[in-house]
N, C-alpha and C positions, 0 to 999 in steps of 0.2 A: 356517329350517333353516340353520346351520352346513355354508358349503360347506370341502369337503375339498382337504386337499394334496394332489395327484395324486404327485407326490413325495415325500412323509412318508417317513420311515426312524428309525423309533425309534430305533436306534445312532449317529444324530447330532445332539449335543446342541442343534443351531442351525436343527434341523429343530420343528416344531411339527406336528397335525396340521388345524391351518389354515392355517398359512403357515411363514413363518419369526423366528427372533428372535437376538439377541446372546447370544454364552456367557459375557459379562459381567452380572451381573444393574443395571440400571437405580436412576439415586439419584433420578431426580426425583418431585416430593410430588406431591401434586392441586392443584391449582390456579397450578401452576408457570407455567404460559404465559401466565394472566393477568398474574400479579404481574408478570412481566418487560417485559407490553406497557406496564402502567399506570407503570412505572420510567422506561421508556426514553422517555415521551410526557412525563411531569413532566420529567426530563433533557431533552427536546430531540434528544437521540440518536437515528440517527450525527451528528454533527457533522460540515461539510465539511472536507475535507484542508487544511493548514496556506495551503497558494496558490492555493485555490480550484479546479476541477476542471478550466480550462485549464490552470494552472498542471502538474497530477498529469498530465495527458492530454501533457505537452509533457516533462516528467522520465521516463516509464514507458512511452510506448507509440512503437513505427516499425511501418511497415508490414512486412508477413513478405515475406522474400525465399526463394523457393525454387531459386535457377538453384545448379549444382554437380549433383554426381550423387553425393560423399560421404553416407553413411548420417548421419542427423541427427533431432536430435527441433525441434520448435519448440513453444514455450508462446506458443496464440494468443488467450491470457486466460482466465482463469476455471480451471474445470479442464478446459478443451481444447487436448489438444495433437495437434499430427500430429510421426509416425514415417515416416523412408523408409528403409527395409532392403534393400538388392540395387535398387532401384529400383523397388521396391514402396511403394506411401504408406497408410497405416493411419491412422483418425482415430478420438481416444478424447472421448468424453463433448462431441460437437459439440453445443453451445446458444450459437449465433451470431445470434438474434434479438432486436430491439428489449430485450421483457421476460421476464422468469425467471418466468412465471404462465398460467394455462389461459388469460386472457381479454388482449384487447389493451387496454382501457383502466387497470388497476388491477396492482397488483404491483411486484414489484423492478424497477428500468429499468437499462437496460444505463445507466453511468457513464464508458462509454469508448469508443471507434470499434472498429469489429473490423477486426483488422490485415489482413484480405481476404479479399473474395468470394467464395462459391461460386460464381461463374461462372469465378474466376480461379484455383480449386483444378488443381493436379496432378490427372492420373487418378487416385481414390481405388478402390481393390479392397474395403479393409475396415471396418467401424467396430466398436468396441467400446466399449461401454456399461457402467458401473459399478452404475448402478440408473434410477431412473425419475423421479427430483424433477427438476421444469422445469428448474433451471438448469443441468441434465444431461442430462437428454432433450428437446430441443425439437421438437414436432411440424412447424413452419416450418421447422426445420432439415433436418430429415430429409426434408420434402417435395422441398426443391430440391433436394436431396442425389441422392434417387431419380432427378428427373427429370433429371438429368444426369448419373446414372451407375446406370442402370436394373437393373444384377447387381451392384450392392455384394451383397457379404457382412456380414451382422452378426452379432456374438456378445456375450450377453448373459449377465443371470444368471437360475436359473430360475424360471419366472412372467410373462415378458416377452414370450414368442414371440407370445401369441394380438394381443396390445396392437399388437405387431409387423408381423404382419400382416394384421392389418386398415387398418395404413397403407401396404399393398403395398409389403413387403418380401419377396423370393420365396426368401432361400436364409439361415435362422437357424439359429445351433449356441446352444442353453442350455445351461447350467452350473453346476455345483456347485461349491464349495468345492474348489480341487486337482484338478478335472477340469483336462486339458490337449488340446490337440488342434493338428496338424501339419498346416500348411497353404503349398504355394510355398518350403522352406526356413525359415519360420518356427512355432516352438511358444510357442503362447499359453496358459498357465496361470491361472487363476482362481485367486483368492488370498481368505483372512477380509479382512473390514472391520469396525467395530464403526460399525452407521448404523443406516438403518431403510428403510423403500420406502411410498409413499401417491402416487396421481395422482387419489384423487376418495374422497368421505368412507365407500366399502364399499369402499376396497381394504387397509388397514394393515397392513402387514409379509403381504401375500398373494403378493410377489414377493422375490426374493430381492435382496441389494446387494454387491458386490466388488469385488475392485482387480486392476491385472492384471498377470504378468509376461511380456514380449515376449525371446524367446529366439533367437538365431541361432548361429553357428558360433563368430562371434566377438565378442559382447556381447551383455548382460543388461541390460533397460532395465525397472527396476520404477514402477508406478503405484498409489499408493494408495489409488485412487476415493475416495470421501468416508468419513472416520472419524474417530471419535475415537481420543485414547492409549488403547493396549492393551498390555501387556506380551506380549501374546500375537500383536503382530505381529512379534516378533523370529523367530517359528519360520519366519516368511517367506525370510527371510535365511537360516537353516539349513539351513533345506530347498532352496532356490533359488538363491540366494544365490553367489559374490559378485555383488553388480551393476555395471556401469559405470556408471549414473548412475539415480537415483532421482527421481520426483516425490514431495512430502510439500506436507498442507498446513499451510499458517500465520495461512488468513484464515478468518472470519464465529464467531469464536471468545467474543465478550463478550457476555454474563456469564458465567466461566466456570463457574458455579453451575447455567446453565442450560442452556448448547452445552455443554459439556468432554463430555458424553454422546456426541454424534456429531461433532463437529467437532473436530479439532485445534487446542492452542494453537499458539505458536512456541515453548515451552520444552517441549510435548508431542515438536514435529518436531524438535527437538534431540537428544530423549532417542531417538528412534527412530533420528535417525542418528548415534547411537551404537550402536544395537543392531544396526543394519545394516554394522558397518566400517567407518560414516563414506566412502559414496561419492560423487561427485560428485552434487550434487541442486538440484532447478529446485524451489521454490517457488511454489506454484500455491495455488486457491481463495481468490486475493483480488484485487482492483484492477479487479473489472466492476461489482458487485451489492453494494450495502450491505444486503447478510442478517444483522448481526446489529448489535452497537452500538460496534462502534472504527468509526474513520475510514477511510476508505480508502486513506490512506496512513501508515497506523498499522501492519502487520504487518510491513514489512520494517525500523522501528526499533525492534516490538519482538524481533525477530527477534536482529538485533545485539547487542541487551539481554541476550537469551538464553543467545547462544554463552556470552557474558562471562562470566555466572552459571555457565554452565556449566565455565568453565575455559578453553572452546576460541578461541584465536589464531590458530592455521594451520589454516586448511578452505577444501574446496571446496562451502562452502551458501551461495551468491551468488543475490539474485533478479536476475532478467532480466527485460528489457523486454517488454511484450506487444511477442508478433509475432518476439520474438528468438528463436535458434538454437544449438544446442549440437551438436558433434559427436560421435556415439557411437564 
């Protein structure tokens, strides 16, 4: 028996009525995921970073400083970052464990240190979650997380709560697409993603995936949880918009024949911050996990490649070091 969306809503096109799906319709063929495993295993691929991964680990990563009391985001790898607003600290898409995989011995291995502890976290109030792949939901994470800050808040998108709590989480907001909700001076709005949601082989696309905008009096701090290019996240920006500084990603993007579906290229996150106004933007989903077949220190030169092609000289789309800081 086909279980049901509890949330189905025929008037929205990214609703289904067993889960959810993209309003972009899907290029890949059948048997796409083989071919890319049996490519990337004759290739060899990812290849290590040009200086070998102490080399990348000594160019790319400090450990995070939090002392100041300025409003700030930090990119603390991967696509996790924390936010502190008024003195409030918000953590998005926290997966700060060893491996990006249900099991400990097998899967993606962290490639870099995490710039600090959950023991050495500021009070966290919040988290938010863009969808549910390990390297974004990590159940380790979220374990220590709990036990050292036993009334986090989380906010999710919908599908997610019961997963939620059953890991004793006691106070979730789910979300749709443009739900928004005000919480302490800050409104957090749920925004499209073009991704998908899977944590075990009966859940596919049965939760939902999205990106978020963090809203205050005085800056707009957009995240685009995991996606690929869409022309149709420019409406983000319209409707939202302007931002003072944006997350975009530029990593786990090769072959682009077989990620460009869910994952951004860097001439993808280009085109998006153009569509966005061009604001300030951190660079995230790459330099932890070699999920897909560049290097790991491959995104931020093709990144530069990008601008070029693009035309653009004067911008602020700088990566930053894991563990670095930006002021909002």
């Amino acid at each position: 028996m086909t279980k049901k969306n509890p949330w189905y809503d025929a008037a929205k096109p990214h609703h289904t009525p067993e889960g959810f799906r993209n309003i972009e319709p899907g290029v890949r063929t059948p048997g796409a995921y083989k071919k890319w495993q049996d490519e990337r295993k004759k290739q060899g691929l990812p290849k290590p970073p040009r200086d070998g991964y102490p080399g990348f680990i000594e160019r790319w990563w400090q450990p995070a400083d939090f002392s100041g009391t300025e409003d700030a985001v930090w990119w603390l790898g991967h696509a996790c970052l924390m936010v502190r607003a008024a003195g409030r600290y918000l953590l998005i898409d926290p997966a700060l464990g060893t491996r990006a995989s249900p099991l400990p011995f097998i899967g993606p291995k962290r490639k870099t240190p995490v710039p600090v502890k959950i023991a050495d976290l500021p009070p966290i109030e919040m988290i938010l979650y863009s969808h549910n792949h390990y390297d974004h939901l990590d159940k380790g994470t979220l374990k220590m997380l709990l036990k050292r800050f036993p009334a986090i808040q989380v906010m999710a998108p919908l599908g997610m709560g019961g997963w939620l709590r059953k890991r004793g989480v006691r106070t979730i907001k789910q979300c749709d697409w443009w739900d928004s909700v005000y919480s302490h001076g800050i409104r957090l709005h749920s925004v499209p993603a073009r991704h998908w949601s899977q944590r075990s082989l009966k859940d596919h696309n049965r939760s939902l995936w999205c990106g978020w905008v963090v809203e205050t009096k005085d800056w707009r701090f957009y995240f685009s949880g995991d996606s690929g290019y869409s022309p149709g996240l420019a409406e983000i920006g319209a409707r939202l918009g302007p931002f003072s500084v944006a997350a975009l990603p530029i990593g786990a993007y090769a072959p682009e024949w077989f990620m460009g579906e869910s994952h951004m290229s860097p001439a993808g996150a280009v085109e998006v911050y153009r569509q966005l106004a061009c604001p300030r933007v951190i660079p995230i989903h790459w330099g932890v996990f070699e999920l897909a077949d560049e290097a790991l220190d491959e995104p931020p030169l093709a990144l530069e490649q990008a601008l070029l092609t693009a035309g653009i000289t004067e911008h602020d789309f700088h990566p930053l070091k894991i563990g670095g800081k930006i002021a909002l």
